[in-house]
N, C-alpha and C positions, 0 to 999 in steps of 0.2 A: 437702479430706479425702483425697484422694486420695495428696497426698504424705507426710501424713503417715501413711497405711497402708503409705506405700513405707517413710517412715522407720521406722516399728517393724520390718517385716518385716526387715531390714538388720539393724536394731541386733541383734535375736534371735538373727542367724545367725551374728553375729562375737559374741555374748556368751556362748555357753558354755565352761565349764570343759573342759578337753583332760583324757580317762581314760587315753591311750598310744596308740603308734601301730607297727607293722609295721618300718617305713624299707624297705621292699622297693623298687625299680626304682628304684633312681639310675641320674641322668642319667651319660654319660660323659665327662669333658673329655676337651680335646684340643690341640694347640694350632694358633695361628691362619692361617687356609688364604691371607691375604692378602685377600680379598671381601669388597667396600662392599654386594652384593648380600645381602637377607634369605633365609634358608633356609627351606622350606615344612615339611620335616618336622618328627616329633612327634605328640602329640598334637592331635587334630582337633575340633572341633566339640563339645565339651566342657562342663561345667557342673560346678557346687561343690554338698555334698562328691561328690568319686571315688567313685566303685564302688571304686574299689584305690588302695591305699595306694602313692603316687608322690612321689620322693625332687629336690631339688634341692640344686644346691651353692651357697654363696653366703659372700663374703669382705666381713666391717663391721668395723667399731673400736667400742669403748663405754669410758664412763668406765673408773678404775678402781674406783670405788665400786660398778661395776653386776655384774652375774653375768658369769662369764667365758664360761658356755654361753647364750647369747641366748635359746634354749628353755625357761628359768627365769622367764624373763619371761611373768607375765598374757597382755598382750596377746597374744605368740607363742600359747600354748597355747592362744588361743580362735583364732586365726587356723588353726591347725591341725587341731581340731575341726570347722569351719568348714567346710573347702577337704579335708581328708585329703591334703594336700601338707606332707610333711615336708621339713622344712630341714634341712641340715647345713651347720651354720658354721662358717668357721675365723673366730673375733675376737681382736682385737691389742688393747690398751691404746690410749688415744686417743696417745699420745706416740710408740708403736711403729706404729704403723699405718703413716704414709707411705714407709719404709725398707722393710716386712718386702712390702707393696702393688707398691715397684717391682721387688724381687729377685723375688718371684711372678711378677710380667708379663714379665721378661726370660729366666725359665722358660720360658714358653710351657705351663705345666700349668697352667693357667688354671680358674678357678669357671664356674660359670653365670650368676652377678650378682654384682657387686660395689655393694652394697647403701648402704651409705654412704659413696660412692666417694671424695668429696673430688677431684675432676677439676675442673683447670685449664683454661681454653679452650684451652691448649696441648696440655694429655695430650688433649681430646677428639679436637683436628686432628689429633696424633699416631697415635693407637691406631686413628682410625677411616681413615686414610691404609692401617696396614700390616694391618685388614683382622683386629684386636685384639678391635674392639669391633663390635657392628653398628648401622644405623641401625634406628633405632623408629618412624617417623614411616607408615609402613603398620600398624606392630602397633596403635599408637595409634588406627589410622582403626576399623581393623574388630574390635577387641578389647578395645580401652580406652574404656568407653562416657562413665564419671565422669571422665577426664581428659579427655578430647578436648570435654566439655560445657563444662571448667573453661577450655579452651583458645579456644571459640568465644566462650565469653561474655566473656573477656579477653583479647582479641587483642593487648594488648602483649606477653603473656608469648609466647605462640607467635611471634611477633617476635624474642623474645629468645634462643629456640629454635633456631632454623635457623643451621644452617652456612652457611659462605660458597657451601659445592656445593649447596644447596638441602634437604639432608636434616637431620633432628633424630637425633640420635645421647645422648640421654640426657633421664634421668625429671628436673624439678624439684623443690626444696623450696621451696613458697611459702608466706609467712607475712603476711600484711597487719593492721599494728595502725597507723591512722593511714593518712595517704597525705602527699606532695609534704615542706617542713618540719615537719607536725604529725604523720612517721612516727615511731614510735617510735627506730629507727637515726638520727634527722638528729643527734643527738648521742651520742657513746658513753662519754666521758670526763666525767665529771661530778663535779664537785667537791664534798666532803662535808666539813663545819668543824663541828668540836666548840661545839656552843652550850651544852652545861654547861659548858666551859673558857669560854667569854666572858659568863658570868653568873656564873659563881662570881669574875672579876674587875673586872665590872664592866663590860665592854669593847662595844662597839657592832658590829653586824657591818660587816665591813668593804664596801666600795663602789667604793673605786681599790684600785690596785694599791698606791702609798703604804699605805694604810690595810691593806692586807692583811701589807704590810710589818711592818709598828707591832704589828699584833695577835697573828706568829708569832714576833716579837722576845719579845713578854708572854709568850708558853707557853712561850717556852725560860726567861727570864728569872724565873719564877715556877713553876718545876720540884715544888717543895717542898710549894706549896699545894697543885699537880692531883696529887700523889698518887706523885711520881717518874717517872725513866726518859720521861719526856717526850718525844717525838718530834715538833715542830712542823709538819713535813710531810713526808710521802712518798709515793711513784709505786713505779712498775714501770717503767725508763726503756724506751721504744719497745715498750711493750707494750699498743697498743688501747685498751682501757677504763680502764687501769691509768695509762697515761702523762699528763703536765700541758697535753699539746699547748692542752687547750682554752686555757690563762691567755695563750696568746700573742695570742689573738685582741686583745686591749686594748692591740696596738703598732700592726694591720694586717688585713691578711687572715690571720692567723694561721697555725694549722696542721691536721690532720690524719690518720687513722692510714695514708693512700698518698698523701697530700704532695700530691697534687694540688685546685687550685682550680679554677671555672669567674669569671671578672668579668662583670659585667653587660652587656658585648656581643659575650657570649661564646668569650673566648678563654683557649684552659687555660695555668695557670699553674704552675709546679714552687714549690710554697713555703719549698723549704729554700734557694731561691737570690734570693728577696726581700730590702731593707733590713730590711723591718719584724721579719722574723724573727730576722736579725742583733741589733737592739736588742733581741728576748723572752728572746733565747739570754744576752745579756749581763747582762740583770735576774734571770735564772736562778741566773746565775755569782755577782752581791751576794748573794744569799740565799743562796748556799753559802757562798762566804766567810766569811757572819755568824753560820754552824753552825746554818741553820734546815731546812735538807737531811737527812732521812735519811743514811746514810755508806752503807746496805745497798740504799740507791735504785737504783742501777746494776749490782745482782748477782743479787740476791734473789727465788726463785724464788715461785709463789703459793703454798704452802705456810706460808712464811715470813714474806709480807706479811698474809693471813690470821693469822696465830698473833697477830701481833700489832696487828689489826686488833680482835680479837674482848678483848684484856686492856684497850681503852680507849686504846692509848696516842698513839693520833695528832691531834692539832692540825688537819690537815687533808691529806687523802687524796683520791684517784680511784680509780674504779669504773662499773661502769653502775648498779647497784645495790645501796645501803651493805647491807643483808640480807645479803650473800655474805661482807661484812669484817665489818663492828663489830655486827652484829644488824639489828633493825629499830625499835628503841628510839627514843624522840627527842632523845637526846642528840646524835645527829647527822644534822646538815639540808645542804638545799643550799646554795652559796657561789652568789650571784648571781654574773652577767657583770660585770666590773670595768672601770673607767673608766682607761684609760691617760693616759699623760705627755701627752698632748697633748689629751687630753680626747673620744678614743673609745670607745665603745664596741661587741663586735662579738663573734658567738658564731662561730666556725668550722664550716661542715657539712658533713657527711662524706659520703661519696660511696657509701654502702651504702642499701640497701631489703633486704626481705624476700623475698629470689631466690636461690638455689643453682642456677647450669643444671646442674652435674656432679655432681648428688646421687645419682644411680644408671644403671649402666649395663649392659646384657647382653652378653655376650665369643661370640664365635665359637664358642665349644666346645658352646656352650647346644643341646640336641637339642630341647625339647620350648617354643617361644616361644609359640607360642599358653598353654599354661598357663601360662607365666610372665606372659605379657603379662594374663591375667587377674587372677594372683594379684596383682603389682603393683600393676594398676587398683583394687584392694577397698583400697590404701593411699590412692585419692583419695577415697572414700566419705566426705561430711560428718563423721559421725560417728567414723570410725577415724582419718582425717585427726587429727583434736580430740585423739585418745588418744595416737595417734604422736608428736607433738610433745611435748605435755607430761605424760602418763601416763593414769593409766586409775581403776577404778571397782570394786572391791569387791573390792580384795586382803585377806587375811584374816593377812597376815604381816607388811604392812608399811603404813605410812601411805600414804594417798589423794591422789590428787590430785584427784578428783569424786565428787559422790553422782551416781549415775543416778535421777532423779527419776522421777514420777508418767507424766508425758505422755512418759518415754523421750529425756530431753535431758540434756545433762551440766552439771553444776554444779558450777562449783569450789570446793571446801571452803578454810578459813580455814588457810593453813600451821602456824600456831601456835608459830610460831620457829624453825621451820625454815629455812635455807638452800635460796631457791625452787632453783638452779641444782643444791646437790645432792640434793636429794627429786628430781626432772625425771630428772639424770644415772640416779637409780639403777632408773627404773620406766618413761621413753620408750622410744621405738624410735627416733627422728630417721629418716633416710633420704627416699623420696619422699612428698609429702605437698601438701596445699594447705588452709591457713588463711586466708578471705576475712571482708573486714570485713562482710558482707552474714551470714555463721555466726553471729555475737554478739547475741544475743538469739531465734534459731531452731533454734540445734541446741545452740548452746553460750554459757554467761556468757562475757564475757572475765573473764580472770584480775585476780586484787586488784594484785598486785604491778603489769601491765600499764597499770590506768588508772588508780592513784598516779602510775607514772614520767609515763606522758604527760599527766597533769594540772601535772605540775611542768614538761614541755617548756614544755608550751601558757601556762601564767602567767610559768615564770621566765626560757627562753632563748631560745623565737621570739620573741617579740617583737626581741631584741635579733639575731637571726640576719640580717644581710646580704645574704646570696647570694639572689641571686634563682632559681639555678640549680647544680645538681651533676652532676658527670658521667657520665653512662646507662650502662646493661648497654649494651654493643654486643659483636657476635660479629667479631673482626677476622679475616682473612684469615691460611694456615698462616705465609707468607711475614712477615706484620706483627705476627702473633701471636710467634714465633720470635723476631725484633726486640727488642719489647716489653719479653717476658722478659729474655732473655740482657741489654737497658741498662738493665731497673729493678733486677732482681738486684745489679750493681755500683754503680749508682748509689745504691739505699738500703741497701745496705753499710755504703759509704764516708760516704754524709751521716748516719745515725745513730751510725757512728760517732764523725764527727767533733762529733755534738750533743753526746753523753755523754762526751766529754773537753773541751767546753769549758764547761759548765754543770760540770764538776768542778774546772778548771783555767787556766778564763781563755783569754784571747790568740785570740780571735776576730776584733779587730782585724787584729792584725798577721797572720793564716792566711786571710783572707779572701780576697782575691784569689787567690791560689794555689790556694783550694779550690775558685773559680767556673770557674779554670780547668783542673782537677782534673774537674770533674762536668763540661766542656767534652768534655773528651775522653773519659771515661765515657759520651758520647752523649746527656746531656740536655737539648738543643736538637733531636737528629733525634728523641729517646723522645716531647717535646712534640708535635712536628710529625708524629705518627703519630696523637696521639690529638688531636688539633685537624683531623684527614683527616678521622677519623670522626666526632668532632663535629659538625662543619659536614654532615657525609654525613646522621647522625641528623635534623638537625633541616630536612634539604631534603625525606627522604621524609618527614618528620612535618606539611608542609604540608597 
């Protein structure tokens, strides 16, 4: 009973409506004095709302679907209500953010939080080096009561956390739907085939790759019947969710969206410089050949694979989630994992979980960390956690994404054909946050779209998934960090580039060698041998 008098009393205090605010006492930036050391001044001993209306600065990115002033936003305005700490944002455009984010930080007029930072284990080693950024890992002990609980009771994540110097220098974004292969990330490319096109001819779904063959030959070859403009298949080449990597899996160990593999006695693998990927690359290259390719497959931004996502016109596509392209209809279903030439079959698993360590961080310029450090903390609270991620509860302007029920717990309402990712874009906050699979049924439903997707992992692609093992969050040193970057940079350059001219144009054959020796000297044998240190490092303290 108890906790659940804790949970009301919370929810109450983040749920009212904002009537306006002062913005008196902003903080002052400044820029960064060079100290790894936390500053004590500020505000002191402190509690929500203020006596006085007290101001901070803070630099996010938001869709462009979303409000350009983040203080538009629900959530913020109960947040504000809440705490009497007003925000001033400066927000970019998610496309504009990373360019407008470094010419700011080489400014040195720096915010107080950089809120949804998008920080690299590089930029953290970097910023927290020149004394940019400060470490949290004190603010967290004695200020941050909802994280540091979320941190005790999951000590992999706090793991995950720590710098090579011993300190935590940024808030996380944790999201857990699922865990190990049955997370919802183990795959992100997932294949969608028009099953009104293969009933309206008759056609069986396909099974091998042959057979996949045969049935995008039939969409092209029977254009007139589906209604025109037919597009047998297309991607977003080297774009994540969008790209075909999953179909290589049916040569080998497949591929990837950062190319990297773990084998089953654990040794990491580059998988653009395998055979097997050679032979997916080549099966790629027939089906363009045979005009069953997109021609916009290799240009075309989302905008444009969406437009044409949503008129019916594709055969068969990638996505995490067909809702986002062609609806949620069921004209289009999953493509099972396909049986290659040699009679395997094999889903490829990605090397991502539900983790952001760079999801937010506070800059040297910050006067007042104690309030920051609390106001932040109210972003791990079960219940806000739930909102920040994917939206909130009783907006009166725009569609929902939960009813606030009876007992004070959130319940996701039915999208109703909405586009989950953009209803989310236009009403979340993203930034630091923790979604545990333990919240799904006590604070909060999981979402519809959530346990569709992972009901389709769990029956149609683990089973078929391989890998016994993927490659861990690990924090690498500034020195191996710096590495890393600067040889995957060139290296997935040069080998995505070289995928999308020979899936357009052939002669993978005869470029092969030159290219093995190409990524040779691009450094991907020492880029391997850096994260095979840590590999093996991981799993000796994990004894």
């Amino acid at each position: 009973m108890k906790k659940v008098k804790l949970l009301v009393s919370v929810l109450m205090s983040i749920s009212l409506l904002a009537t306006g605010c002062s913005g008196s006492g902003n903080s002052t930036a400044s820029k960064a004095k060079g100290s790894n050391s936390s500053p004590s001044y500020g505000l002191t001993n402190l509690s929500f709302p203020l006596k006085k209306n007290v101001s901070l600065k803070f630099l996010t990115h938001s869709s462009a679907l979303a409000p350009n002033n983040p203080n538009k936003k629900l959530i913020f305005q109960r947040f504000e209500k809440a705490t009497n700490v007003h925000i001033n944002w400066t927000n970019y455009t998610d496309d504009q953010f990373s360019d407008k984010k470094n010419i700011l930080l080489a400014s040195g007029d720096l915010p107080d939080v950089i809120y949804d930072a998008q920080f690299s284990d590089y930029d953290l080693l970097r910023y927290s080096k020149q004394g940019v950024i400060v470490p949290v890992d004190k603010l967290i002990d004695k200020y941050m009561p909802n994280l540091k609980k979320i941190l005790k009771e999951n000590p992999q994540y706090k793991k995950m956390l720590i710098a090579p110097d011993g300190h935590i220098y940024s808030f996380p974004w944790i999201e857990e739907l699922g865990t190990g292969k049955n997370a919802i990330q183990a795959l992100d490319d997932i294949p969608w085939i028009n099953k009104k096109w293969l009933d309206k001819l008759g056609l069986k779904m396909p099974t091998t790759t042959d057979e996949l063959e045969k049935v995008l030959t039939a969409f092209k070859d029977n254009s007139s019947k589906l209604g025109g403009n037919v597009i047998p298949m297309s991607f977003m080449i080297n774009h994540g969710g969008e790209d075909p990597a999953m179909l290589l899996g049916a040569f080998g160990k497949g591929d990837n969206d950062d190319h990297y593999v773990v084998t089953e006695d654990k040794k990491v693998v580059y998988t653009m410089t395998q055979d097997d990927y050679k032979n997916g690359i080549k099966w790629m290259n027939k089906l363009e050949n045979d005009g069953l390719i997109d021609k916009e497959a290799f240009t075309q931004d989302w905008n444009t694979y969406e437009a044409k996502g949503k008129a019916q016109r594709y055969g068969l596509y990638f996505t995490w989630d067909k809702a986002n392209i062609s609806g949620s209809s069921d004209d289009y279903v999953q493509l099972p994992p396909l049986k290659g030439p040699d009679g395997q079959i094999n889903v490829p698993r990605t090397n991502g979980i539900g983790f952001d360590r760079g999801r937010c961080v506070i800059t040297s310029a910050n006067q007042n960390l104690e309030l920051t450090a609390k106001w932040l903390d109210r972003c791990y609270d079960p219940i806000q956690s739930v909102q920040d991620n994917w939206g909130t509860y009783g907006d009166k302007t725009q569609q929902n994404i939960f009813e606030l029920t009876s007992n004070k717990t959130l319940k996701h309402l039915p999208l109703s054909g909405t586009a989950p990712v953009e209803l989310r874009q236009k009403t979340c906050t993203g930034g630091p946050l923790a979604v545990l699979n333990n919240y799904y049924g006590k604070y909060t439903t999981k979402p519809d779209d959530a346990a569709w997707r992972l009901n389709i992992l769990e029956t149609t692609y683990v089973p078929y998934m391989k890998a016994t093992y993927n490659y861990p969050i690990v924090f690498m040193n500034q020195n191996d960090q710096s590495q890393i970057t600067q040889l995957e940079t060139a290296m997935k350059t040069y080998a995505e580039r070289m995928k999308a001219q020979w899936i357009l144009k052939g002669g993978i054959d005869k470029d092969w060698n030159s290219y093995l020796t190409k990524l040779d000297q691009l450094g991907v044998k020492k880029a391997v041998g850096i994260k095979q240190k840590y590999l093996d490092n991981y799993y000796k303290s994990n004894k």
